[in-house]
C-alpha positions as CSV (number, residue, x, y, z in Angstrom):
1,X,-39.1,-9.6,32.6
2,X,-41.9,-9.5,29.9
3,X,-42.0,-12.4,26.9
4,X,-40.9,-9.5,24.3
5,X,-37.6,-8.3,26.6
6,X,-37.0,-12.4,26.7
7,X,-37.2,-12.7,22.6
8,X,-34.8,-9.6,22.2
9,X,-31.9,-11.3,24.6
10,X,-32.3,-14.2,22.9
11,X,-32.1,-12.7,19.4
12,X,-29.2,-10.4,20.0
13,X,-27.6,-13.7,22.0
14,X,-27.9,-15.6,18.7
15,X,-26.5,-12.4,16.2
16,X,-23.4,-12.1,18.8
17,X,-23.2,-15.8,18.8
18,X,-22.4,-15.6,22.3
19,X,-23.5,-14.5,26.0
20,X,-20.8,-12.1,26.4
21,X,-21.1,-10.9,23.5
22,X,-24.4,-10.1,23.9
23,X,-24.5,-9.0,27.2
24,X,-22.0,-6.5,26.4
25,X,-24.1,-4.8,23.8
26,X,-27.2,-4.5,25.9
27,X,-24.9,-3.5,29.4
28,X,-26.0,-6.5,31.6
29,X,-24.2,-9.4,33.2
30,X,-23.7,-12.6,31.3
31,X,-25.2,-14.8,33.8
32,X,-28.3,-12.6,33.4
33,X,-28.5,-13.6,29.6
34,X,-27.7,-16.3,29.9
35,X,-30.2,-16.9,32.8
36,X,-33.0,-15.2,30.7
37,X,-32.7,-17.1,28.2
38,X,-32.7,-20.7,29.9
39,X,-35.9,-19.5,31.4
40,X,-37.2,-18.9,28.1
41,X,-36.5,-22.3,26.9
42,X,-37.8,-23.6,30.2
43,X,-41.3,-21.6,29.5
44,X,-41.4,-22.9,25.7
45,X,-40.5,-26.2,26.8
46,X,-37.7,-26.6,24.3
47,X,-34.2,-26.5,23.6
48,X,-33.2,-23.4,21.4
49,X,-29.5,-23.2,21.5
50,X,-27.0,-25.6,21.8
51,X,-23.9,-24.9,24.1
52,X,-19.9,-25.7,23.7
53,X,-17.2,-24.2,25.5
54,X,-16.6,-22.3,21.8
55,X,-19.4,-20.8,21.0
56,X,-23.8,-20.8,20.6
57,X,-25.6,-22.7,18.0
58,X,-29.3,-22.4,17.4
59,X,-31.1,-25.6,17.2
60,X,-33.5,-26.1,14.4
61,X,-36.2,-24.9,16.8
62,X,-34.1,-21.9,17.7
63,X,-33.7,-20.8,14.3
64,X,-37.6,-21.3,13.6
65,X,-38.1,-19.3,17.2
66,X,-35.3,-16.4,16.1
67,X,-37.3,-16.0,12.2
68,X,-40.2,-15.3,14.4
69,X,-39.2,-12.9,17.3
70,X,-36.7,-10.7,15.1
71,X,-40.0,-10.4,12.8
72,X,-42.2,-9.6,16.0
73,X,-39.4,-7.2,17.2
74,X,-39.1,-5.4,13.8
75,X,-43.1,-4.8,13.8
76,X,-43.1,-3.7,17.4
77,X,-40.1,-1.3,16.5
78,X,-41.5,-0.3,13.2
79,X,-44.8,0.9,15.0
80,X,-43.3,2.6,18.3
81,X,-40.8,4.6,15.4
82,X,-44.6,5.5,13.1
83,X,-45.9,7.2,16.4
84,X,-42.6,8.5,17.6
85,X,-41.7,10.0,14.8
86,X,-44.3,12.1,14.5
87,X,-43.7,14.3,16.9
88,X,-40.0,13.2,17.9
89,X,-36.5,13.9,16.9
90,X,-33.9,11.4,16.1
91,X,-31.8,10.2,19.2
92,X,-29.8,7.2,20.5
93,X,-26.4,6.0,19.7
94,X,-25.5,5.7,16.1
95,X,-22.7,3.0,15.9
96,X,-21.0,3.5,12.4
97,X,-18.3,1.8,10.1
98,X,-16.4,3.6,7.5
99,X,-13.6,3.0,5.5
100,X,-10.3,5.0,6.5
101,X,-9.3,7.6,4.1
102,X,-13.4,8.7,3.3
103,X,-13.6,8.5,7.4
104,X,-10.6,10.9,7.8
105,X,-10.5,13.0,5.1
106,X,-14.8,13.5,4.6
107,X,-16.5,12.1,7.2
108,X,-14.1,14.4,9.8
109,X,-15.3,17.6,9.0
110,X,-18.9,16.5,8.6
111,X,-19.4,14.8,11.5
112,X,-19.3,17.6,14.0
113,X,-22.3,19.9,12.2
114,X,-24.5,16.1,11.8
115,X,-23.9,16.1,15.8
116,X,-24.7,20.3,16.0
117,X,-28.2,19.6,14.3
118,X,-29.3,16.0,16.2
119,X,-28.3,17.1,19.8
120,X,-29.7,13.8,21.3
121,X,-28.2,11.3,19.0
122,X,-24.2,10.2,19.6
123,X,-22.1,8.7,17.2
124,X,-19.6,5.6,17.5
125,X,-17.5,5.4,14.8
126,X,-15.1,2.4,13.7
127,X,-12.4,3.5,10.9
128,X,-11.4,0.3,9.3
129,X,-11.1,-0.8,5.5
130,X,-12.2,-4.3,6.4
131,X,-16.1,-5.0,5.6
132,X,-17.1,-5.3,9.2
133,X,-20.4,-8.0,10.0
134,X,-23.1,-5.3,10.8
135,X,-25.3,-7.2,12.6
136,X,-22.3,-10.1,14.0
137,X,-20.6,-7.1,15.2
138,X,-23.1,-4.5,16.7
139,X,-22.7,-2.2,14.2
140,X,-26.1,0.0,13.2
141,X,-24.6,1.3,9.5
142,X,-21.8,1.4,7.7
143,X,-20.3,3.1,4.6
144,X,-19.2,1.5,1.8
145,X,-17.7,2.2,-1.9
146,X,-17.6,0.4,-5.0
147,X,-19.9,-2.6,-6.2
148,X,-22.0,-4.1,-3.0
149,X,-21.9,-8.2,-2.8
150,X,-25.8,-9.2,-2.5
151,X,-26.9,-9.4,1.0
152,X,-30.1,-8.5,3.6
153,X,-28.8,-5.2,4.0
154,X,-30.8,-2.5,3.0
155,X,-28.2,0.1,0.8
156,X,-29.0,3.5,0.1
157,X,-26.9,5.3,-2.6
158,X,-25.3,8.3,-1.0
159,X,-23.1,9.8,-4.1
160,X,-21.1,8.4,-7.0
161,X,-17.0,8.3,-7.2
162,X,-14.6,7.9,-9.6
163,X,-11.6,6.3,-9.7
164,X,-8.3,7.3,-11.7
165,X,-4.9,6.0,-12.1
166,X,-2.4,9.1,-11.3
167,X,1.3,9.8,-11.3
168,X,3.2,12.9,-10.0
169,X,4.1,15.5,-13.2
170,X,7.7,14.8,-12.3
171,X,7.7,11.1,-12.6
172,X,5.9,11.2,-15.9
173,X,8.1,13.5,-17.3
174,X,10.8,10.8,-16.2
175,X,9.1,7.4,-17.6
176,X,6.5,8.9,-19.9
177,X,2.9,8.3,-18.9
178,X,1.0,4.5,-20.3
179,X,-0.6,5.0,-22.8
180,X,-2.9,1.5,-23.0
181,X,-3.2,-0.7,-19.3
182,X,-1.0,-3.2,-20.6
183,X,1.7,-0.9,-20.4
184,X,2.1,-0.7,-16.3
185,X,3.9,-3.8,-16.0
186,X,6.7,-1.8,-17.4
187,X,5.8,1.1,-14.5
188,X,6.2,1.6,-10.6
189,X,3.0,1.0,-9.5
190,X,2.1,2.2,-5.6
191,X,-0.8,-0.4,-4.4
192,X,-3.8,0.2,-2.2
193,X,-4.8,-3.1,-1.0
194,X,-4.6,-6.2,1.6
195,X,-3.1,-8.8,-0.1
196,X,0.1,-10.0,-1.6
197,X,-2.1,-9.5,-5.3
198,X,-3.4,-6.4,-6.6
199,X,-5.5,-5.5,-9.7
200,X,-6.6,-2.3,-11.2
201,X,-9.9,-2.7,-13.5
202,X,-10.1,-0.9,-16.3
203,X,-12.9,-0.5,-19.3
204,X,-11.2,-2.1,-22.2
205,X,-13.7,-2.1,-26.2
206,X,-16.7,-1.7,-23.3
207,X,-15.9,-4.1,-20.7
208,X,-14.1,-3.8,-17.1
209,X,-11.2,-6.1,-17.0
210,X,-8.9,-6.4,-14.4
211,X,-5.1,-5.9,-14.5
212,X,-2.3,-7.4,-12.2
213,X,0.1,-4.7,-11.0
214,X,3.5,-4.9,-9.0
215,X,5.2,-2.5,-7.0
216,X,7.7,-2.0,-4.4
217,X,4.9,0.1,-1.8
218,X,1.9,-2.3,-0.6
219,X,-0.4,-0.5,1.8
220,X,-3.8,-0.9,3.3
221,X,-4.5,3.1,3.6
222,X,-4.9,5.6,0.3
223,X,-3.5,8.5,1.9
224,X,-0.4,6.3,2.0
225,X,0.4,5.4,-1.2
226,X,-1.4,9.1,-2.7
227,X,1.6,10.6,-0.8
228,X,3.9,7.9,-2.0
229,X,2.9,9.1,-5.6
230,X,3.0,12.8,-4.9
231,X,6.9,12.0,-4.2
232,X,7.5,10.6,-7.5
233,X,7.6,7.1,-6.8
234,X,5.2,6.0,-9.0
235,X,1.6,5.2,-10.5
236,X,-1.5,5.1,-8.5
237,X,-4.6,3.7,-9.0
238,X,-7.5,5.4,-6.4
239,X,-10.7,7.1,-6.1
240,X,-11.1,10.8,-6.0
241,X,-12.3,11.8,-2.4
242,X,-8.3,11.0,-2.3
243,X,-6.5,12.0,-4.5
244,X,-9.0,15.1,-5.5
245,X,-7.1,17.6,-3.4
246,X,-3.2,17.0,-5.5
247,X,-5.0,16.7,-9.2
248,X,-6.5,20.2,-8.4
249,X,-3.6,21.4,-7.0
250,X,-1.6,20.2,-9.7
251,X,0.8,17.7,-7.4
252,X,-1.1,14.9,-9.7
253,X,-2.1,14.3,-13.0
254,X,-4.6,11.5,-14.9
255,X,-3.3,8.9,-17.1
256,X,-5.0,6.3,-19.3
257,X,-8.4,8.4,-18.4
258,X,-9.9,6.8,-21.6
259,X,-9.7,3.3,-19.7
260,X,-11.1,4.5,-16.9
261,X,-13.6,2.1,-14.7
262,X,-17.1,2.7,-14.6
263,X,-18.3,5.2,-11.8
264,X,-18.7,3.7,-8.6
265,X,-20.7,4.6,-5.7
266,X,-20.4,5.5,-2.2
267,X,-23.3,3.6,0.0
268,X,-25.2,3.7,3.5
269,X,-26.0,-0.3,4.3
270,X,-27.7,-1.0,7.3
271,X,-29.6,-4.1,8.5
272,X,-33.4,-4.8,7.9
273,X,-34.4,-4.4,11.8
274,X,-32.5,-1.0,11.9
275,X,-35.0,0.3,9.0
276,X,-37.6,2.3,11.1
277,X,-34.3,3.7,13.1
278,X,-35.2,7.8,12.9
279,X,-30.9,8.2,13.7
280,X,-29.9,6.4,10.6
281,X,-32.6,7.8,8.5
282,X,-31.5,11.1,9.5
283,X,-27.4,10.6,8.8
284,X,-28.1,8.8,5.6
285,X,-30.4,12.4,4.4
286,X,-27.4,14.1,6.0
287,X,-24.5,12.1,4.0
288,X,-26.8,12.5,1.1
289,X,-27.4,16.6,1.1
290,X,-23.4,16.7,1.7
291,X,-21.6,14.5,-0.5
292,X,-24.7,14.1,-3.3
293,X,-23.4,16.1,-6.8
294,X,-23.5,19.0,-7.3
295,X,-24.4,20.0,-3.8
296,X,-20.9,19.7,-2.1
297,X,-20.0,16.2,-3.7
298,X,-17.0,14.0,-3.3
299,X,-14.1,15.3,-5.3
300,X,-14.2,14.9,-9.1
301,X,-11.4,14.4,-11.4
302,X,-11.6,17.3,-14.1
């Protein structure tokens, strides 16, 4: 096996943290990796990784070595993908994260045409509201919404959303609609979240502030507590691509819209060493010419 095959086992050994881990995403056995990659330290004539029963560490070495091959791999990448993609299409296997209710409800129906028009690429996707490790846990992109936390990841700003607080007609014709965000501790609030606390913000004289809200429904899905509302149980607080669909069809309507939170924004984040991937640069274009405003967009509150 060639010094550059020997860097990449040992770099995605150290981003999985373990052999298995690592062995899984390339398809070999773990005594392979883990064979490979005590050869390698044998060759440098150094210790890269420390070993417990739990888990890898990189020695200080290792980490110095790891800088240094994932910047060697990324060039070597980066220059196969400048030739390649001159005279190639996109291909491989595209494993993607996404929230639920934008992977059922948007990514669904989009999917299938991406696939139509890039027949050699495949797509693995993940549905789950958590924020998912990218590189920790294989994945090669991942969509996310709302304000990013600073990172390595390279973001790329698909379209915006909005979120609004909504109740069905018949339960504001019932309790009146709030007219300031103070007022909801006073209303049924339905909450979209994953912990025992939940705050809406709102843009109060300029700035967002946050407000605790109670409620008898807790759930970690939109679509749950959008239908919850649609029943008349109460106030929600969600983005569009959800609840779109009932305000247009008049099962919802907006309150407090002049406290409304400051657009947000639906992002493609992948890792640095995934940049040259033609796949991903393809699906974020794709995402882009679909959901971008005003061709196609996400749903807008009118």
């Amino acid at each position: 096996m060639s010094q550059l095959e020997d860097m990449r086992l040992f770099v995605e050994t150290l981003d999985a943290a373990s052999f298995t881990a690592a062995a899984e995403r390339l398809g070999l056995s773990k005594q392979f990796v883990s064979k490979r990659v005590m050869a390698l330290e044998d060759r440098l004539g150094v210790r890269l990784l420390n070993r417990t029963t739990r888990k890898l560490r990189a020695t200080e070495l290792g980490l110095a070595y790891y800088e240094r091959a994932r910047q060697i791999l990324e060039a070597v990448e980066d220059a196969e993908q400048t030739i390649a993609r001159q005279n190639a299409a996109p291909r491989g296997t595209l494993r993607l994260s996404a929230p639920m209710s934008f992977g059922t409800m948007h990514l669904s129906p989009a999917i299938p045409r991406f696939l139509a028009a890039h027949t050699e690429v495949a797509i693995e996707l993940d549905l789950n509201d958590r924020t998912v490790d990218l590189v920790g846990e294989g994945y090669d992109m991942a969509v996310r919404i709302g304000t990013l936390a600073d990172s390595s990841l390279i973001a790329r700003n698909i379209a915006p959303v909005e979120v609004v607080t909504c109740a069905s007609p018949d339960y504001l014709a019932r309790r009146g609609a709030p007219r300031t965000p103070e007022a909801l501790r006073q209303y049924d609030c339905l909450l979209y979240g994953h912990g025992k606390s939940v705050e809406w913000p709102f843009t109060v004289h300029g700035k967002t502030q946050a407000f605790p809200v109670t409620g008898r429904l807790l759930a970690n899905n939109g679509e749950v507590v959008r239908d919850a509302a649609i029943a008349g149980l109460g106030l929600v607080h969600l983005p569009t691509f959800i609840v779109g669909e009932a305000l247009r069809a008049g099962q919802l309507a907006t309150v407090l819209d002049d406290y409304r939170p400051p657009v947000a924004a639906i992002y493609a984040v992948y890792p640095q060493h995934r940049q040259s991937s033609l796949a991903i640069h393809a699906f974020v274009d794709f995402l882009r010419s679909t959901f971008a405003v005003p061709a196609g967009g996400i749903d807008r509150a009118r």
